[in-house]
C-alpha positions in Angstrom: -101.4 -120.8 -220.7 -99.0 -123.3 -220.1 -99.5 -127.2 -221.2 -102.5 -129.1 -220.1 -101.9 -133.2 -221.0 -104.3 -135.2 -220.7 -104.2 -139.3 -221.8 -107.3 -141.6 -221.1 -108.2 -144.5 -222.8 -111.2 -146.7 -222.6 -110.8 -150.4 -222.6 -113.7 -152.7 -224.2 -114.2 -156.1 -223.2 -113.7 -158.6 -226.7 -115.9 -162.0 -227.7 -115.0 -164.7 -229.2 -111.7 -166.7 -229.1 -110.6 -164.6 -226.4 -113.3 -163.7 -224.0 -111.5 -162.1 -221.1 -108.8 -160.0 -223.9 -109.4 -156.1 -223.8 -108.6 -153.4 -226.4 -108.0 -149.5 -226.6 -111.2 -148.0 -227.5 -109.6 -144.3 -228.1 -106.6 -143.0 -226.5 -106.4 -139.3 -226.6 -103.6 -136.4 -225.8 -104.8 -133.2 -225.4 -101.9 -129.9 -225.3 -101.7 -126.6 -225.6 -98.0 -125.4 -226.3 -95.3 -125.8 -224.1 -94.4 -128.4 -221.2 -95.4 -128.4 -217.5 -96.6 -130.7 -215.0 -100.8 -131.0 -215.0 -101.8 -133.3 -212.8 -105.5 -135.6 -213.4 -106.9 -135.9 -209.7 -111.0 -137.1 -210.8 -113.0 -138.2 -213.9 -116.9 -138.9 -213.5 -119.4 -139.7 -215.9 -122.9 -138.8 -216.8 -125.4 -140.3 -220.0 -124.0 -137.0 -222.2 -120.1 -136.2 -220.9 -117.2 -137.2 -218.6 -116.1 -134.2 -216.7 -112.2 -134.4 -215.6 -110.3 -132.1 -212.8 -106.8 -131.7 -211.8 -104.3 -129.2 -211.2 -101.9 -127.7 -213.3 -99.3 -124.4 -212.9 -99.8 -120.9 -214.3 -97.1 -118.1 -214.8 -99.0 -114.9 -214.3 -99.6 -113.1 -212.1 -97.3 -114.8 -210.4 -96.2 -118.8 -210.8 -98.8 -121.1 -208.8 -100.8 -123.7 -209.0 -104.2 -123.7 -210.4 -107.4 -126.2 -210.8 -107.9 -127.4 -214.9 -111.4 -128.7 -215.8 -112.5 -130.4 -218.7 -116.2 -131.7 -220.0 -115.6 -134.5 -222.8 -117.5 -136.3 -225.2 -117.3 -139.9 -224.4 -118.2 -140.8 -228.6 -115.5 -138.6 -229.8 -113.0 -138.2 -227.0 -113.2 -133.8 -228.1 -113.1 -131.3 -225.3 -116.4 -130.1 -225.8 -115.6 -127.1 -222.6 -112.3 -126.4 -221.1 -111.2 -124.4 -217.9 -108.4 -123.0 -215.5 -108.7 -121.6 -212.2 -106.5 -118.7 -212.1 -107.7 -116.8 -209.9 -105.6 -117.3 -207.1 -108.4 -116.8 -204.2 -110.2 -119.3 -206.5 -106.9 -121.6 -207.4 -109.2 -124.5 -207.1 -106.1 -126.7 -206.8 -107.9 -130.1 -206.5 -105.0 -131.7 -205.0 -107.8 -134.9 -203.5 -109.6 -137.2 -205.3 -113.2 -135.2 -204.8 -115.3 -134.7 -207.6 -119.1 -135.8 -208.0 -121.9 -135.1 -210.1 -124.6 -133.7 -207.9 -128.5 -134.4 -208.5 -129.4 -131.2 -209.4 -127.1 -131.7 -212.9 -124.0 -129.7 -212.0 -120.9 -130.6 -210.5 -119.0 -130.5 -206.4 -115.6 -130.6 -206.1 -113.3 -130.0 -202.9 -109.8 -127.9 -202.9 -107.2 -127.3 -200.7 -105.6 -124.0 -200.2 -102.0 -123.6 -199.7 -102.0 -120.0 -198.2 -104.5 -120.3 -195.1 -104.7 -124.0 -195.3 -108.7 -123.8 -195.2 -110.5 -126.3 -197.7 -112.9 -124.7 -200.5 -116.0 -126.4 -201.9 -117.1 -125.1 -204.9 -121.0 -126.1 -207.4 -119.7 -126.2 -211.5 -122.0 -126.0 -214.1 -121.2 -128.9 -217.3 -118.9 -125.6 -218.5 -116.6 -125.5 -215.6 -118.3 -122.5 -214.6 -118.3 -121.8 -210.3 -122.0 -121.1 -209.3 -121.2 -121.5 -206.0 -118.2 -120.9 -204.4 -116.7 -121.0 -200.4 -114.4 -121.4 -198.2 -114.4 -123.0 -194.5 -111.1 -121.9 -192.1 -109.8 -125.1 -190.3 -110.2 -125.1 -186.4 -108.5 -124.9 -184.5 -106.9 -121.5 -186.8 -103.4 -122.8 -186.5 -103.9 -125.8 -188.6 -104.1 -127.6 -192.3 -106.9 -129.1 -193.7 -106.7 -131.7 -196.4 -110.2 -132.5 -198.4 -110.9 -136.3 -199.3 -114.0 -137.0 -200.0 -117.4 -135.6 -200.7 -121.0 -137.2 -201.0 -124.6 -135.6 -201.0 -127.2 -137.2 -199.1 -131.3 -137.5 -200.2 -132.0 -133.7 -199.1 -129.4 -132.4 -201.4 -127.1 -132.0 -198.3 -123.4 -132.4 -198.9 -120.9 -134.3 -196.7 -116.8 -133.3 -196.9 -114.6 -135.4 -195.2 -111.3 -133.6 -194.6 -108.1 -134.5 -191.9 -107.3 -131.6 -190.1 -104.3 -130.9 -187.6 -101.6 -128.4 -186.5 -98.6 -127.8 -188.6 -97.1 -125.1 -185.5 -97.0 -127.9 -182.8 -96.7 -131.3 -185.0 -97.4 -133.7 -181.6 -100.9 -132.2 -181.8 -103.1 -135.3 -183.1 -104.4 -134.6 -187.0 -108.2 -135.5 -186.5 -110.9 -136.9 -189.5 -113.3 -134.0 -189.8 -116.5 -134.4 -191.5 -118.6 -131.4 -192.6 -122.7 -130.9 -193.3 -123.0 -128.2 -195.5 -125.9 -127.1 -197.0 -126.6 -126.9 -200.8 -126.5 -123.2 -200.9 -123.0 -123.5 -199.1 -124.0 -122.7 -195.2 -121.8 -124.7 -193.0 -124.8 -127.3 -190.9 -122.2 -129.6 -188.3 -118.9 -131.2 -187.5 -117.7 -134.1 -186.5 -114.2 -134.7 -185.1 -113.1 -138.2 -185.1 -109.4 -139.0 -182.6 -107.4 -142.0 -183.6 -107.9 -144.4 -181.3 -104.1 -145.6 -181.3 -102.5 -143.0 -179.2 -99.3 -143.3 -181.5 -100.7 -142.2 -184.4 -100.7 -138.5 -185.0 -101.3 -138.5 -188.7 -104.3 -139.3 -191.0 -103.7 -140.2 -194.5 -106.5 -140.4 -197.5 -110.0 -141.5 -196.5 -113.0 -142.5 -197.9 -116.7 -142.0 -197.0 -119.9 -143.7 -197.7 -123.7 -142.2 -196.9 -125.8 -145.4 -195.3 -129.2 -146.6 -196.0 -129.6 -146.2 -191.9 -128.0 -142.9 -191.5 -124.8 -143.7 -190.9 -121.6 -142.8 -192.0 -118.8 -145.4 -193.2 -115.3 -143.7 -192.8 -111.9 -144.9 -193.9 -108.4 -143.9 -193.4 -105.0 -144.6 -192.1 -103.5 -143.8 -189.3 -99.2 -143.0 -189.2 -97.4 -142.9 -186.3 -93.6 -141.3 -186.0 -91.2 -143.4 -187.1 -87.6 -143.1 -186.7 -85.0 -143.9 -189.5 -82.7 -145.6 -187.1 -83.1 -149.6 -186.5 -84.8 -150.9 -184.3 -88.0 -148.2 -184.8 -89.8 -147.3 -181.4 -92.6 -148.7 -180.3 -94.9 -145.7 -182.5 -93.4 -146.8 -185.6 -96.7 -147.9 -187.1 -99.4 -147.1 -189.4 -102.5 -148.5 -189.3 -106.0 -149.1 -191.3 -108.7 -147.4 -189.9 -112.7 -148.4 -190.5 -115.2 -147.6 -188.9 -119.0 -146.7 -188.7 -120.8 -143.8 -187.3 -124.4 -142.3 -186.1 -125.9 -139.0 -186.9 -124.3 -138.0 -183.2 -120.8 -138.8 -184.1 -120.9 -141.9 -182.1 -118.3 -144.8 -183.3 -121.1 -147.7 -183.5 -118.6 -150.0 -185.2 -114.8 -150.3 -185.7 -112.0 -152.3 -187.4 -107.8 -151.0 -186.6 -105.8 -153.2 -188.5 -102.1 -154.7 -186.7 -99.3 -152.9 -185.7 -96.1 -154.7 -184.9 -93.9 -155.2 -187.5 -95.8 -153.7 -190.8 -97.8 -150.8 -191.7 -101.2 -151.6 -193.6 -102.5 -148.5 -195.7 -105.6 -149.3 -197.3 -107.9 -146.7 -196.6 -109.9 -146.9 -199.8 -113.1 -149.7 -199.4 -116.0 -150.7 -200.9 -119.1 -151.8 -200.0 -119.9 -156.0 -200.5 -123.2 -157.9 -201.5 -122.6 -159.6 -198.1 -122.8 -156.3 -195.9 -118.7 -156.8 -195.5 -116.2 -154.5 -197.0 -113.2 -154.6 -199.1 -110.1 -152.5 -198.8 -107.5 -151.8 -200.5 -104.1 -150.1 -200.6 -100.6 -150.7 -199.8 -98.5 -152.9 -196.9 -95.3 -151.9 -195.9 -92.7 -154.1 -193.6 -90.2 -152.6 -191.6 -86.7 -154.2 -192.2 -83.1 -153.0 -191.6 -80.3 -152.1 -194.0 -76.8 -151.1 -192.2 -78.4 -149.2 -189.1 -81.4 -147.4 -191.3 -84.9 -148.4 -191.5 -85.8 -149.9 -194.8 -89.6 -149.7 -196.0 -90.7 -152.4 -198.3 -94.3 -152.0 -200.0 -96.8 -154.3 -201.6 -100.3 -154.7 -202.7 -102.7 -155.1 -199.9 -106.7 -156.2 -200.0 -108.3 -157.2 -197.2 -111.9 -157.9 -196.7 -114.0 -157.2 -193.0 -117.4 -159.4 -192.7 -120.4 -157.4 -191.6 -119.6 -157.4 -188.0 -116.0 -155.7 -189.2 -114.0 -158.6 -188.2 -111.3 -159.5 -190.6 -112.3 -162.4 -192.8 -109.1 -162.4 -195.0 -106.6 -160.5 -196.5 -104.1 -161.0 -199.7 -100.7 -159.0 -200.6 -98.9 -159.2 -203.9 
């Protein structure tokens, strides 16, 4: 098995003279023997463990990568249970941030695969162990899928939100996708959600949140082509993409940030006391060096009121 690092620390607010100062609780590394890459894509918590996931690379049978689990005590920071994928019609490769802890005490986490670009879903136990395992093909067949997000709703029903679009015919628009499966695996809906920029053929990472009223809050952002010669074309753009839907798929509610002169990619929110939302993620302005196109990137946080309008927005 090749090396598995992982570092995490935990940081404890301090009293006293210095009320807002923080210290390491713990800060663990955990290897095996030699160097590789390993990846840390998710970390939850319950009251007894934190349960970590990523993706790592094997040698055998043949070099590829693979998923790595971990349960760990949260008093002792020890790897109470320990796993690799390396199976490679089970590579679990966790390449998203998509890992919960489900209600019946187990574990749902997404993957990617690279061969048939379908998405898997698989049910852990607290060992790592698959008790439930599948995978859905993308459609249309010529196509990728890429795995974001996962929630489970009241009835034990899960929710994956996934982008999927051609990678034969690349003007073919990448669409959000969200899936209703059922907690024995069985495949329920779809719903296909288009850009509505015409420009943008691209989805990047989204987010997804289950309402009180039904409804599903989606996030992502949304890339047009851009060329690397100044002045870009009029599709040089990406864009922030929010926006609420009903149990039909319809759009109820939207918010597309601007698209002039910057890109805003900020596709990961969070709900407000005020019934607004946050988000959060990068800004990029488009400048010019010599003939080229230069990309220049900053913190971004906006925040939408409850009617989605923006109310303000800070870079860094």
């Amino acid at each position: 098995m090749k090396t598995i690092i992982f570092i995490y620390s935990i940081i404890a607010l301090l009293n006293g003279y210095c009320p807002l100062a923080a210290q390491t609780y713990f800060n663990e590394v955990y290897r095996t023997d030699t160097n590789v890459a390993t990846i840390i894509r998710s970390i939850v918590h319950t009251d007894t463990a934190w349960y970590v996931t990523g993706v790592t690379t094997v040698s055998e049978p043949i070099q590829h990568n693979a998923g790595w689990f971990a349960r760990i005590n949260p008093n002792t920071a020890q790897i109470e249970a320990s796993k690799v994928y390396t199976d490679t019609l089970k590579a679990m490769e966790m390449w998203g941030d998509c890992l919960i802890a489900t209600k019946q005490g187990g574990l749902a986490t997404l993957s990617r695969s690279m061969t048939d670009h379908s998405f898997s879903f698989a049910i852990l136990d607290a060992n790592g162990d698959t008790t439930m395992y599948r995978t859905y093909p993308s459609t249309p067949v010529n196509s990728f899928a890429e795995p974001t997000d996962i929630e489970q709703d009241a009835d034990n029903n899960y929710y994956i939100l996934t982008s999927v679009g051609a990678y034969i015919n690349p003007p073919d628009s990448t669409k959000i996708t969200l899936v209703k499966i059922a907690p024995t695996g069985e495949e329920l809906k779809r719903w296909v959600f288009p850009s509505p920029d015409p420009y943008c053929t691209y989805k990047g990472p989204s987010d997804l949140y289950l309402m009180p009223n039904g409804h599903f809050l989606i996030s992502a952002f949304v890339v047009g082509p851009c060329s690397v010669y100044y002045p870009p074309s009029d599709s040089c753009r990406a864009r922030t993409w929010i926006f609420e839907a009903d149990s039909l798929g319809n759009i109820v509610k939207q918010y597309l940030s601007s698209a002039p002169d910057r890109y805003v990619m900020a596709a990961k929110l969070t709900l407000t006391r005020d019934g607004g939302i946050v988000f959060s993620g990068k800004e990029t302005f488009i400048g010019q060096s010599n003939s080229y196109v230069v990309f220049r990137d900053r913190q971004y946080i906006g925040k939408l009121d409850s009617t989605y309008q923006l109310e303000w927005e800070y870079v860094n």
